[in-house]
N, CA, C and O atoms as a GROMACS GRO file, in nm:
protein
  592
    1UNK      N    1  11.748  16.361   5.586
    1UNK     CA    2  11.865  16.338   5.506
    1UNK      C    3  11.824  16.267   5.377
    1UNK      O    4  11.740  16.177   5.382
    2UNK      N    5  11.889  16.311   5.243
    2UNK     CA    6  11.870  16.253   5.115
    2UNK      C    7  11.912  16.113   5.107
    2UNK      O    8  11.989  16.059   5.186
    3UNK      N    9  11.848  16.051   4.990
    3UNK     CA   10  11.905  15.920   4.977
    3UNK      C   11  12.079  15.925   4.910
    3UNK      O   12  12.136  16.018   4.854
    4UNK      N   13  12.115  15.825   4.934
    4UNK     CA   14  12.298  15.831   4.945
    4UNK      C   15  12.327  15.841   4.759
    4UNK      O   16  12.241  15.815   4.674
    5UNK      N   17  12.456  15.882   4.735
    5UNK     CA   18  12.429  15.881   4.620
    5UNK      C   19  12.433  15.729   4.530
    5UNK      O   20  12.368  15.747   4.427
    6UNK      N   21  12.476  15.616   4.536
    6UNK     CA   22  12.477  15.511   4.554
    6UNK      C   23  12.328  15.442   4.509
    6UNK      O   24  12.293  15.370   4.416
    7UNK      N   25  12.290  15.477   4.576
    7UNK     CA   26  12.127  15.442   4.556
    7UNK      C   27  12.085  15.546   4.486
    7UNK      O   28  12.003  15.510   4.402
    8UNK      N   29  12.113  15.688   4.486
    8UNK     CA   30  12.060  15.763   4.362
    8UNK      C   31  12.089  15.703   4.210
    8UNK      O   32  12.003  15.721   4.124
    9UNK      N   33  12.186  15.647   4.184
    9UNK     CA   34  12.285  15.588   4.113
    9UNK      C   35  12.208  15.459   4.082
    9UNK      O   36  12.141  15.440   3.980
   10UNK      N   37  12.219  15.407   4.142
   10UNK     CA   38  12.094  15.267   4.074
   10UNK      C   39  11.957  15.267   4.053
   10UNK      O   40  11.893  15.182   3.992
   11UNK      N   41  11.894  15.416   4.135
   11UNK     CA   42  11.797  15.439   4.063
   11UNK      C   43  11.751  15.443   3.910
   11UNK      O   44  11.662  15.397   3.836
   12UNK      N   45  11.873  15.530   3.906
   12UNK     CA   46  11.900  15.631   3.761
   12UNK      C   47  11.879  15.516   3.665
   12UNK      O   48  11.784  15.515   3.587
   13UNK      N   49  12.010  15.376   3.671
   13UNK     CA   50  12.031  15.286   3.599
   13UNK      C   51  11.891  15.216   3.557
   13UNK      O   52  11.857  15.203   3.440
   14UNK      N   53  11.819  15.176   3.657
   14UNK     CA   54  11.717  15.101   3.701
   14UNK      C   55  11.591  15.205   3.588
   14UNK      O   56  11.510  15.152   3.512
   15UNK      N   57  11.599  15.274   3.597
   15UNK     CA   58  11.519  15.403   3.536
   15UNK      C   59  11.564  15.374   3.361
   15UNK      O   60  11.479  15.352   3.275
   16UNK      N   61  11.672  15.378   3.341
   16UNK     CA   62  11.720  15.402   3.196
   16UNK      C   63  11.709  15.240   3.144
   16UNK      O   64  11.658  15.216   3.034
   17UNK      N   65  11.751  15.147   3.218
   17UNK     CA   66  11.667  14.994   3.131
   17UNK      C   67  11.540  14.992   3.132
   17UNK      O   68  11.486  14.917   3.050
   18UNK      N   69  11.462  15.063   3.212
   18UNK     CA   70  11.305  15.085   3.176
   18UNK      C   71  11.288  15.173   3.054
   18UNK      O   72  11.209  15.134   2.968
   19UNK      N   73  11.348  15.278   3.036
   19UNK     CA   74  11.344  15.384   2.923
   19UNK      C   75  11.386  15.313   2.839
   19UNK      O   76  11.297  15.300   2.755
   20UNK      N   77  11.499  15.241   2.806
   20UNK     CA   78  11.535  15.176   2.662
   20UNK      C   79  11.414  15.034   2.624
   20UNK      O   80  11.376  14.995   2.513
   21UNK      N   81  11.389  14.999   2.714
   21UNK     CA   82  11.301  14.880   2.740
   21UNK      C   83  11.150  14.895   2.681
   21UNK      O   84  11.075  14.822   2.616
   22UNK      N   85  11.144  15.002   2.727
   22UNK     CA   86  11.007  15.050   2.655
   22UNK      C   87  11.009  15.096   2.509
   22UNK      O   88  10.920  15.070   2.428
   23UNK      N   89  11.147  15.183   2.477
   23UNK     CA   90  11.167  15.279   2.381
   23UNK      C   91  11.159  15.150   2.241
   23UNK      O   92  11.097  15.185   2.141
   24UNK      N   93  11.212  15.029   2.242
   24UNK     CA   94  11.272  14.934   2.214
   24UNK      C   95  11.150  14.810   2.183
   24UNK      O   96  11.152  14.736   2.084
   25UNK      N   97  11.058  14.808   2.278
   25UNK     CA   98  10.988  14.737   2.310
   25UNK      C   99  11.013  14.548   2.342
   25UNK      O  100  10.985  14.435   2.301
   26UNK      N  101  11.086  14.623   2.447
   26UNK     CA  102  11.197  14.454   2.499
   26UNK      C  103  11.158  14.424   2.650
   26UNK      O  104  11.081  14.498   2.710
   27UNK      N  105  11.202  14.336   2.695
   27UNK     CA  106  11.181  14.317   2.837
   27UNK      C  107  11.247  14.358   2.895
   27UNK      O  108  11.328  14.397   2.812
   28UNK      N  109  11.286  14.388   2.995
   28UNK     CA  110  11.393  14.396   3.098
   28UNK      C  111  11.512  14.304   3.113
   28UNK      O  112  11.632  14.330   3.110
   29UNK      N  113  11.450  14.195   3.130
   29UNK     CA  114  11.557  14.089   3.079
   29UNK      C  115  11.676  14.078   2.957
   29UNK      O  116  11.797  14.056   2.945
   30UNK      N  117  11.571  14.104   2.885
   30UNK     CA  118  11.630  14.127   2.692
   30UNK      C  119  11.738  14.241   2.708
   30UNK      O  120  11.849  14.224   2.657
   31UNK      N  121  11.710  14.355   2.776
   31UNK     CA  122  11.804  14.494   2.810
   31UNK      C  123  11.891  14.434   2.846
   31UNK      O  124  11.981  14.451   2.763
   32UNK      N  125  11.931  14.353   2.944
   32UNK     CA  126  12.034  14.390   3.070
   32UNK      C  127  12.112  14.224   3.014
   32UNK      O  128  12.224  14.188   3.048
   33UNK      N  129  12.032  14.155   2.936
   33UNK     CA  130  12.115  14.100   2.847
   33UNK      C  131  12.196  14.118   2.734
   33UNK      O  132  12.299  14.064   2.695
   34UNK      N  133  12.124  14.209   2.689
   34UNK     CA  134  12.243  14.283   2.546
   34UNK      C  135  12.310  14.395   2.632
   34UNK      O  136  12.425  14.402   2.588
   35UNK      N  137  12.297  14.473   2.718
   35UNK     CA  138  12.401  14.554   2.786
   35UNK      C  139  12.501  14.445   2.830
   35UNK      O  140  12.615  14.434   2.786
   36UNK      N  141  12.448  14.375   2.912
   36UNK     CA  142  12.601  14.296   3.007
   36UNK      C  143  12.610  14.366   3.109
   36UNK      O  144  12.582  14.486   3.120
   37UNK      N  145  12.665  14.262   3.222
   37UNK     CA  146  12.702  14.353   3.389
   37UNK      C  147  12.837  14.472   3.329
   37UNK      O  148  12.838  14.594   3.347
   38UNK      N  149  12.906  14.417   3.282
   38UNK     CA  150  12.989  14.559   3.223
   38UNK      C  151  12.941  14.660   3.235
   38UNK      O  152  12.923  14.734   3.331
   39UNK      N  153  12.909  14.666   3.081
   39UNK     CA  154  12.832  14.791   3.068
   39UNK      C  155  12.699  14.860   3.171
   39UNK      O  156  12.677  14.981   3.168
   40UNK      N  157  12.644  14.796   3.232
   40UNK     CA  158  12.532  14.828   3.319
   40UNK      C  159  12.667  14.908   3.465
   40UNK      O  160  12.662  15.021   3.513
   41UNK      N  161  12.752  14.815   3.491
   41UNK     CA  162  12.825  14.868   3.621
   41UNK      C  163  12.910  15.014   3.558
   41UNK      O  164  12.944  15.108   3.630
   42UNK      N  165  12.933  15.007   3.418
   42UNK     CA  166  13.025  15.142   3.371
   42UNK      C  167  12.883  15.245   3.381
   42UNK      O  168  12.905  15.343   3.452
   43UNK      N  169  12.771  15.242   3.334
   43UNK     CA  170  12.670  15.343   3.361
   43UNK      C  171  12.639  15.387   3.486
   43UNK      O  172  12.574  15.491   3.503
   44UNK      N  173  12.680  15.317   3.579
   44UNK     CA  174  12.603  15.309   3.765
   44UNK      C  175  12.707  15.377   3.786
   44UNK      O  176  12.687  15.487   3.839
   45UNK      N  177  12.847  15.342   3.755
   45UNK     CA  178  12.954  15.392   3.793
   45UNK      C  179  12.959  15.564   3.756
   45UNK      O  180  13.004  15.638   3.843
   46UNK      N  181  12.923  15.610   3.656
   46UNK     CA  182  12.903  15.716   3.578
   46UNK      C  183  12.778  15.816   3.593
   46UNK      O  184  12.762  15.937   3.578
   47UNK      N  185  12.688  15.695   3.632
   47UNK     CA  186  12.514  15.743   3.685
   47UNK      C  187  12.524  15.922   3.740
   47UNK      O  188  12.438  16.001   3.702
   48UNK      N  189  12.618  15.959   3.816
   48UNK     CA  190  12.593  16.069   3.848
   48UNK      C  191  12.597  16.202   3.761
   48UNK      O  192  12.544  16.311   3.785
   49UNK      N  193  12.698  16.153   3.623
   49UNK     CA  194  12.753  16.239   3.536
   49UNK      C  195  12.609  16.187   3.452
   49UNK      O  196  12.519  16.266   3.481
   50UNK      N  197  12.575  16.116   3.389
   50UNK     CA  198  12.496  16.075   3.287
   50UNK      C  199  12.334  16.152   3.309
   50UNK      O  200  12.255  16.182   3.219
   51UNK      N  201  12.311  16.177   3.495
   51UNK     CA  202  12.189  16.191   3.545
   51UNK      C  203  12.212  16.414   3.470
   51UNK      O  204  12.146  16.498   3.530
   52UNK      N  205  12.269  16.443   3.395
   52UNK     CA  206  12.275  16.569   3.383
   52UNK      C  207  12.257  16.572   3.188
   52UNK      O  208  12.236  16.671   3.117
   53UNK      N  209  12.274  16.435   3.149
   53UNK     CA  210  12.225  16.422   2.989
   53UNK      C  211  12.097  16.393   2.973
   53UNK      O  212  12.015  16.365   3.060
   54UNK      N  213  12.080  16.405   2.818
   54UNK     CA  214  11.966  16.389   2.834
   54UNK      C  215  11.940  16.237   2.801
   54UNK      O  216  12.032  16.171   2.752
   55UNK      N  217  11.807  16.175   2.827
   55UNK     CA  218  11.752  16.062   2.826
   55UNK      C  219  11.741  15.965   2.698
   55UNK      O  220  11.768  15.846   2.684
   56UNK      N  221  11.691  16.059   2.614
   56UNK     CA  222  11.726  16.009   2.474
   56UNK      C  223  11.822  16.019   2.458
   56UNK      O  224  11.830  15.897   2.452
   57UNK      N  225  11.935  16.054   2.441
   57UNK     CA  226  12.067  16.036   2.375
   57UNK      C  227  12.170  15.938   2.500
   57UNK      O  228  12.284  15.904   2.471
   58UNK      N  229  12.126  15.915   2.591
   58UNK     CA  230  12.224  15.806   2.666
   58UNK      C  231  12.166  15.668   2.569
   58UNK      O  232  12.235  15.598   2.495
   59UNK      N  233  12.021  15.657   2.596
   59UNK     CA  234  11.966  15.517   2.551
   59UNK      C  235  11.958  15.550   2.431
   59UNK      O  236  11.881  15.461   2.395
   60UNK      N  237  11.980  15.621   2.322
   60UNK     CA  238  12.039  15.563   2.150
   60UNK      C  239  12.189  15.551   2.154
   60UNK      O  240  12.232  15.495   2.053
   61UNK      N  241  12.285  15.589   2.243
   61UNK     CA  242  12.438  15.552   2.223
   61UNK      C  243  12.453  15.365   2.248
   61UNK      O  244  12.508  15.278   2.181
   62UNK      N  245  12.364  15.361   2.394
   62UNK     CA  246  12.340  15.235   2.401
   62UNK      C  247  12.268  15.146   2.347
   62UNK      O  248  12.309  15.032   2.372
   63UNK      N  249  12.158  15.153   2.269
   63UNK     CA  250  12.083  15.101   2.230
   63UNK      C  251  12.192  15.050   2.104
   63UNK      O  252  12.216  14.931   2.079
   64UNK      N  253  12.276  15.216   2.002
   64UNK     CA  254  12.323  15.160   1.907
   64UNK      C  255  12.461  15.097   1.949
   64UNK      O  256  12.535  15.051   1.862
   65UNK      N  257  12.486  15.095   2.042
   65UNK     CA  258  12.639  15.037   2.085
   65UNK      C  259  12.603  14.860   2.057
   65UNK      O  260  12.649  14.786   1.970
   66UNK      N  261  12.525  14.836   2.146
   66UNK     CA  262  12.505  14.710   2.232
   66UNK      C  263  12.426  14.678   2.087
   66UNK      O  264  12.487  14.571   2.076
   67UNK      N  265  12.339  14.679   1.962
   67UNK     CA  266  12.288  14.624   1.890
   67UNK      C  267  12.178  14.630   1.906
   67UNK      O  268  12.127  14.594   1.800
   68UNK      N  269  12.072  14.666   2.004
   68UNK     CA  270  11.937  14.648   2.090
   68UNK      C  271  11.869  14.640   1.965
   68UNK      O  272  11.878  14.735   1.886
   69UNK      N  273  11.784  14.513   1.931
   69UNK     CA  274  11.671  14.527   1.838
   69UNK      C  275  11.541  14.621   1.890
   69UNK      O  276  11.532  14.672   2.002
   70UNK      N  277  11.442  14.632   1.780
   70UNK     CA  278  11.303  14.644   1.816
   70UNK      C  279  11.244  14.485   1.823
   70UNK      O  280  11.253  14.394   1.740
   71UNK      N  281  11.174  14.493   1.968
   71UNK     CA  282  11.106  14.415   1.998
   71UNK      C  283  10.958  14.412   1.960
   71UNK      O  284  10.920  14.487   1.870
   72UNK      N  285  10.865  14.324   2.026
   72UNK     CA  286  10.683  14.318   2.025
   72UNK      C  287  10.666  14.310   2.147
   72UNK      O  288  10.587  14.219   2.172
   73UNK      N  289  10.725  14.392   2.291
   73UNK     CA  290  10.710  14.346   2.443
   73UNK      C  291  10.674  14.488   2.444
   73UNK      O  292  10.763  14.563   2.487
   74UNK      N  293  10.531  14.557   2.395
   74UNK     CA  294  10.497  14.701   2.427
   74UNK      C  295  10.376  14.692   2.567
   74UNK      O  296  10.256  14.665   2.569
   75UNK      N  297  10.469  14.725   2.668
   75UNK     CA  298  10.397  14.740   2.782
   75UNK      C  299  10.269  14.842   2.745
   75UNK      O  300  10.152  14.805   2.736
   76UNK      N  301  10.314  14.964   2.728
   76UNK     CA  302  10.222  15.067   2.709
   76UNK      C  303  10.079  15.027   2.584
   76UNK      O  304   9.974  15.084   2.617
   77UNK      N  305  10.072  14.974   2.506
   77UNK     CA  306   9.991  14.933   2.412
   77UNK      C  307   9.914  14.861   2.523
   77UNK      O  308   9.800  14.910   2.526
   78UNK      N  309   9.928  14.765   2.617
   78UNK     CA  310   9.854  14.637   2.662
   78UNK      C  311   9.794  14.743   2.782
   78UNK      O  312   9.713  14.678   2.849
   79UNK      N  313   9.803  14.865   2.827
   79UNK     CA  314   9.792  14.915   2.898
   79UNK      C  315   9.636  14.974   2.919
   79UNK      O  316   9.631  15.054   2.826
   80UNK      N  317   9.504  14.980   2.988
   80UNK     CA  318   9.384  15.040   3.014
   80UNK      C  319   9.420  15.128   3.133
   80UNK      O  320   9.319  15.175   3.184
   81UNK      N  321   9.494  15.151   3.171
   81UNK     CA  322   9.463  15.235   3.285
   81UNK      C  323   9.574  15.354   3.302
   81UNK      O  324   9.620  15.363   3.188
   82UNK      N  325   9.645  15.454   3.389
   82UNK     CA  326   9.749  15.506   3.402
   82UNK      C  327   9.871  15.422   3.376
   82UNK      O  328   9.897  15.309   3.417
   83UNK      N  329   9.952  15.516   3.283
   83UNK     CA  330  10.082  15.477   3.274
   83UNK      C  331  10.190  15.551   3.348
   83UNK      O  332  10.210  15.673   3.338
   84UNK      N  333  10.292  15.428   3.459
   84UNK     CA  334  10.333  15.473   3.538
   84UNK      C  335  10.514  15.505   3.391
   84UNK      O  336  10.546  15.460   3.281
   85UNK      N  337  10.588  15.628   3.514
   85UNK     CA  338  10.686  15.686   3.455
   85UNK      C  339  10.726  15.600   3.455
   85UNK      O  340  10.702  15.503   3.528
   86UNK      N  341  10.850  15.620   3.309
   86UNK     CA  342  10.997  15.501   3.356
   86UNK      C  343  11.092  15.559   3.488
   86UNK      O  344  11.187  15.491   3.528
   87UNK      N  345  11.058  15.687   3.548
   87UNK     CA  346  11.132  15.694   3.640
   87UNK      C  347  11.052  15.637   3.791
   87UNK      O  348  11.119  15.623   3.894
   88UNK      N  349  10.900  15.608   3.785
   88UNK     CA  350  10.816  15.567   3.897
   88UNK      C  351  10.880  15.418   3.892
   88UNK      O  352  10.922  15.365   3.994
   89UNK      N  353  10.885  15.362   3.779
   89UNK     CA  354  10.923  15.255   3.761
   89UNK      C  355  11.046  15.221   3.831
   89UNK      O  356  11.059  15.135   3.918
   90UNK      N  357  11.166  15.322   3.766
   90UNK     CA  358  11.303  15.273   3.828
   90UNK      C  359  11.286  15.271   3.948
   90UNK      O  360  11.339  15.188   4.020
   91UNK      N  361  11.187  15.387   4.000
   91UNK     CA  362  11.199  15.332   4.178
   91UNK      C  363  11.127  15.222   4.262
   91UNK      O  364  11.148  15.173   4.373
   92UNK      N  365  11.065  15.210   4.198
   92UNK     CA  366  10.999  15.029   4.231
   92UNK      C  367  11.083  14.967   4.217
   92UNK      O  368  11.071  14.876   4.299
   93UNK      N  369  11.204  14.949   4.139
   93UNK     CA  370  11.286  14.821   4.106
   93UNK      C  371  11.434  14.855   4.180
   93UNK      O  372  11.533  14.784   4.202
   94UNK      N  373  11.405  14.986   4.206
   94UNK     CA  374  11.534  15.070   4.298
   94UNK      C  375  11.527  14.983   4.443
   94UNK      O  376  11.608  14.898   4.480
   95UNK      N  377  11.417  15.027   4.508
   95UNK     CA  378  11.377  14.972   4.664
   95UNK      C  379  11.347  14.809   4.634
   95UNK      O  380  11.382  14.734   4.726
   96UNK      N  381  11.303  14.763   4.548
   96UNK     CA  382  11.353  14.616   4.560
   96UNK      C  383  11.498  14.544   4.579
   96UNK      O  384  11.544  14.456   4.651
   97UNK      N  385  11.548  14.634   4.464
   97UNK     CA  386  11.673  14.545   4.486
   97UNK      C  387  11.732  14.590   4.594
   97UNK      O  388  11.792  14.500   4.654
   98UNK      N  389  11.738  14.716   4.653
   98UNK     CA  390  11.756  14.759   4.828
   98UNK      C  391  11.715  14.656   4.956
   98UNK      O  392  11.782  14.619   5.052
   99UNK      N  393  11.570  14.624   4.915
   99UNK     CA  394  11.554  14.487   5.051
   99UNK      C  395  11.598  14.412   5.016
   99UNK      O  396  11.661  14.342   5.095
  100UNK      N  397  11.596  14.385   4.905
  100UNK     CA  398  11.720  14.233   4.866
  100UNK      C  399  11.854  14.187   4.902
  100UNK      O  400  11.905  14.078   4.926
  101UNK      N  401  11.907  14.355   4.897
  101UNK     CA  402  12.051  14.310   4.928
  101UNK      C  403  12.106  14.428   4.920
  101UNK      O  404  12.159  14.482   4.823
  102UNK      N  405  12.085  14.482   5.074
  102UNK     CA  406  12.127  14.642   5.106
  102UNK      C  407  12.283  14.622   5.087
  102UNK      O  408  12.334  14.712   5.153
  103UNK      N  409  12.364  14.559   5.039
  103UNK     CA  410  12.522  14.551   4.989
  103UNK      C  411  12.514  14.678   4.898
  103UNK      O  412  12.425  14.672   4.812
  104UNK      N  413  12.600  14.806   4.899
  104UNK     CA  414  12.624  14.893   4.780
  104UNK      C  415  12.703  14.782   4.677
  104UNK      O  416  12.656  14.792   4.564
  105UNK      N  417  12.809  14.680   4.686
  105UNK     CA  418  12.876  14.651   4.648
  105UNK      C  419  12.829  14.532   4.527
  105UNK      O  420  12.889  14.512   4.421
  106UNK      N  421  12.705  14.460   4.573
  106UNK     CA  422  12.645  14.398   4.506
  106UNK      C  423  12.484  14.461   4.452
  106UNK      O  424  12.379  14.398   4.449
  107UNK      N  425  12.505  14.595   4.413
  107UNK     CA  426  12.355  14.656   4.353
  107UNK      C  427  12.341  14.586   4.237
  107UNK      O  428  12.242  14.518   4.211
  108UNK      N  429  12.449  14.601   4.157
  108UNK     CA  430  12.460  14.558   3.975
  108UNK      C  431  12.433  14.375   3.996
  108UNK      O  432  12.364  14.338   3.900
  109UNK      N  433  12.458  14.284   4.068
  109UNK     CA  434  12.421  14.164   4.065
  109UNK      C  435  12.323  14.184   4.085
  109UNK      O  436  12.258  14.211   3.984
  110UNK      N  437  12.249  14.188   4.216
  110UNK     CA  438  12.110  14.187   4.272
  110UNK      C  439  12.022  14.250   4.123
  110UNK      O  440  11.944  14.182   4.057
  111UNK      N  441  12.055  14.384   4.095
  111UNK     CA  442  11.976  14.467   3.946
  111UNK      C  443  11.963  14.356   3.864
  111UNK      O  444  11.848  14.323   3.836
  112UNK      N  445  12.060  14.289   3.816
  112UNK     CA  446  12.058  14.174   3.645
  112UNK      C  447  11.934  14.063   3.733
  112UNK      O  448  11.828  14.026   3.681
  113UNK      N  449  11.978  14.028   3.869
  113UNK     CA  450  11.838  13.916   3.906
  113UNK      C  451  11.754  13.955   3.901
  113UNK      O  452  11.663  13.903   3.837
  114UNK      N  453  11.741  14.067   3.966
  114UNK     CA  454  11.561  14.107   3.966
  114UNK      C  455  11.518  14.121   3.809
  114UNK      O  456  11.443  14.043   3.750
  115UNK      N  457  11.557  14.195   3.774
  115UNK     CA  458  11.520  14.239   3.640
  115UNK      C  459  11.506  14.127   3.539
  115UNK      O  460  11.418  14.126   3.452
  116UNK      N  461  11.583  14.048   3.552
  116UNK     CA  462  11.582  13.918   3.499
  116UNK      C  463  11.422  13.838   3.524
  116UNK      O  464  11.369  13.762   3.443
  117UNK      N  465  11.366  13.881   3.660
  117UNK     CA  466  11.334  13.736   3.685
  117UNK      C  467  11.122  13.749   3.662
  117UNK      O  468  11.065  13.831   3.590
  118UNK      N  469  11.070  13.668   3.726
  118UNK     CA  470  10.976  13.617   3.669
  118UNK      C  471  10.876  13.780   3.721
  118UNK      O  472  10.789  13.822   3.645
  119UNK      N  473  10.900  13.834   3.823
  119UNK     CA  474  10.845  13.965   3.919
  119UNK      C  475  10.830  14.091   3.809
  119UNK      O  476  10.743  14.178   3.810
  120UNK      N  477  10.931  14.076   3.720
  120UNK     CA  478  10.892  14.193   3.600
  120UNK      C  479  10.822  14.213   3.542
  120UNK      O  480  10.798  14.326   3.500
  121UNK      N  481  10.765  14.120   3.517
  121UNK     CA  482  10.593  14.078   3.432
  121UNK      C  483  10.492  14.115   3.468
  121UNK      O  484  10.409  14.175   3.399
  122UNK      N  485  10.481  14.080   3.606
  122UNK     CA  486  10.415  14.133   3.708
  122UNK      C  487  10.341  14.264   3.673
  122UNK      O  488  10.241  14.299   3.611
  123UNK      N  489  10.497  14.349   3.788
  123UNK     CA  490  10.506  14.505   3.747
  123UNK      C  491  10.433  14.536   3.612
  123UNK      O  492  10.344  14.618   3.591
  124UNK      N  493  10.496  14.446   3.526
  124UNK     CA  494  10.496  14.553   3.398
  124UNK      C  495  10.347  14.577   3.328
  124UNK      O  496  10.311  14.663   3.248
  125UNK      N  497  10.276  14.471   3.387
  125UNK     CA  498  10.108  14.494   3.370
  125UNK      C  499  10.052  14.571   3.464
  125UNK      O  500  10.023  14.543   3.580
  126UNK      N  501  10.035  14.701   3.382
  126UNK     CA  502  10.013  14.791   3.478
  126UNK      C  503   9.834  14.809   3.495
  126UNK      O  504   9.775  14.888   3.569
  127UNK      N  505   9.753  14.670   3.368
  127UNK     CA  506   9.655  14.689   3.429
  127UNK      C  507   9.606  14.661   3.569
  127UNK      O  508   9.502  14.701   3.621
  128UNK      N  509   9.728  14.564   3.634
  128UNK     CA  510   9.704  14.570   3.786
  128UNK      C  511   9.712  14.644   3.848
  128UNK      O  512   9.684  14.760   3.814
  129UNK      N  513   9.758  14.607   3.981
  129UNK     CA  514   9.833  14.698   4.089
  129UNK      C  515   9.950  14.686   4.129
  129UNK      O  516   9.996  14.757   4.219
  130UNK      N  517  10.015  14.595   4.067
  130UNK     CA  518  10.154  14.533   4.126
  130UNK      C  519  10.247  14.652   4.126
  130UNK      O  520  10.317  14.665   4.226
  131UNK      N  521  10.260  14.744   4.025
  131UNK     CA  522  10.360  14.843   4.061
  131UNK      C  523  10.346  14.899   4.145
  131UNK      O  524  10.436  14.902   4.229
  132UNK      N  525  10.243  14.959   4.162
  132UNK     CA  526  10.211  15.027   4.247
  132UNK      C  527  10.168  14.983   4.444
  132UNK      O  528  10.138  15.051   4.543
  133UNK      N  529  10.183  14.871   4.424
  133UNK     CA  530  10.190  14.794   4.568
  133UNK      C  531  10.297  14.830   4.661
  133UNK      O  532  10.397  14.894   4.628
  134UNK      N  533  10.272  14.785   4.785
  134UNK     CA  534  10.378  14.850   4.909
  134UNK      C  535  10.507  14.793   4.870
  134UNK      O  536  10.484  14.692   4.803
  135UNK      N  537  10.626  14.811   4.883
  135UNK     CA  538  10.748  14.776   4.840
  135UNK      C  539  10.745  14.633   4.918
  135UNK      O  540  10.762  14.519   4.874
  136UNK      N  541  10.716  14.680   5.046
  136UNK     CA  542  10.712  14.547   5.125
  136UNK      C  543  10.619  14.403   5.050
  136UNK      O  544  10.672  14.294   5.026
  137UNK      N  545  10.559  14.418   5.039
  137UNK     CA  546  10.502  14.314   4.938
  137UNK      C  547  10.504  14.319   4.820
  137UNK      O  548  10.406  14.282   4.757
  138UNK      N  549  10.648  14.378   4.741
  138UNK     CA  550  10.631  14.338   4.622
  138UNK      C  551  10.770  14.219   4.677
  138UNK      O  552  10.793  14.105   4.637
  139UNK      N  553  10.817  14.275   4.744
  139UNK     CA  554  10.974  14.183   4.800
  139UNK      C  555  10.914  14.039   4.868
  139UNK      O  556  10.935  13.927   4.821
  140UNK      N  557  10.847  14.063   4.971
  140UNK     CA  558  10.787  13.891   5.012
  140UNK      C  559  10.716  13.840   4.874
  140UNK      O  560  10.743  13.723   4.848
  141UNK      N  561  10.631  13.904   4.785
  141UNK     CA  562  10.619  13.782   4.644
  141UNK      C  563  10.735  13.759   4.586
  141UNK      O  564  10.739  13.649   4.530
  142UNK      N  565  10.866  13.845   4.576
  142UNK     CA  566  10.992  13.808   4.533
  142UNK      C  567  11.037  13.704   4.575
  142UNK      O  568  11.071  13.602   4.515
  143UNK      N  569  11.039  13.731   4.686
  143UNK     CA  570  11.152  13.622   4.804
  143UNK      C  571  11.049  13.479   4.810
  143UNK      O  572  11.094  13.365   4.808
  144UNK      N  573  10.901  13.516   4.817
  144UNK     CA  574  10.848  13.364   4.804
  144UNK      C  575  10.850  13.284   4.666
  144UNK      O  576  10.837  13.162   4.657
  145UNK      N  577  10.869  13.382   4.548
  145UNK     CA  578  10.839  13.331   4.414
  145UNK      C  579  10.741  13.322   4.368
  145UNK      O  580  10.724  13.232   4.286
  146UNK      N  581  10.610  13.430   4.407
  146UNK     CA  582  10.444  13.409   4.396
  146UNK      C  583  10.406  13.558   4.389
  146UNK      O  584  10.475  13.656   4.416
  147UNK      N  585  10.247  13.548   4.334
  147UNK     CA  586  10.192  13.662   4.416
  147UNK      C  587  10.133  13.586   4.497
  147UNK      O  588  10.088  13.476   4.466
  148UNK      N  589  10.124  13.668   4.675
  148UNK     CA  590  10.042  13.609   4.775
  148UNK      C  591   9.934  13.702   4.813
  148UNK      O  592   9.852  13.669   4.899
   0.00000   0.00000   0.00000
């Protein structure tokens, strides 16, 4: 059986603050602060209709809605090794916020924390391995506040 659409749906979201994030060269944080839970819950809410546009033109409506500057946070520049998709990405940050807090009802809270928090940095140096680590241990360094 497929994943529910719900969670297809916060993938998507989770996917498109990585795409503007990069496009932009902002953090994750910086995104989901100039969007707002609003606007982030009207896209999740919509996620299924939006997942049939195209990629560039969702993140320039938003980018020019919300004001989004250009940033100096270019993941890809700092990068030596494979660059993972913004959609490999959304699903790393998809199944996190899933062990966090399998609530459908609270995806869009749980999304603004994670994304917010110190674990994005992490990820986002992809000269490590952190993205690419077992979900299960990217969530126990979450939940402890470390890498262990």
């Amino acid at each position: 059986m497929g994943e529910s659409q719900k969670k297809n749906d916060l993938f998507f979201i989770c996917s498109l603050i990585e795409y503007i994030a990069r496009k932009t060269k902002n953090t994750k944080k910086y995104i989901v602060e100039k969007l707002g839970r609003e606007s982030i819950k009207k896209v999740y809410d919509l996620a299924e209709i939006y997942h049939s546009e195209n990629m560039e033109k969702i993140s320039d409506e938003l980018i020019q809605k919300h004001k989004i500057e250009m940033g100096d946070y270019d993941v890809i520049l700092r990068c030596n090794n494979n660059i993972p998709s913004f959609w490999e990405l959304g699903r790393v940050y998809e199944r996190l916020i899933i062990m966090i807090n399998e609530n459908e009802e609270e995806y869009i809270n749980t999304l603004i924390k994670v994304l917010s928090s110190w674990i994005i940095e992490k990820i986002d140096n992809y000269n490590s391995s952190m993205y690419y680590e077992n979900p299960s241990y990217i969530y126990e360094c979450f939940v402890q506040g470390k890498i262990i």
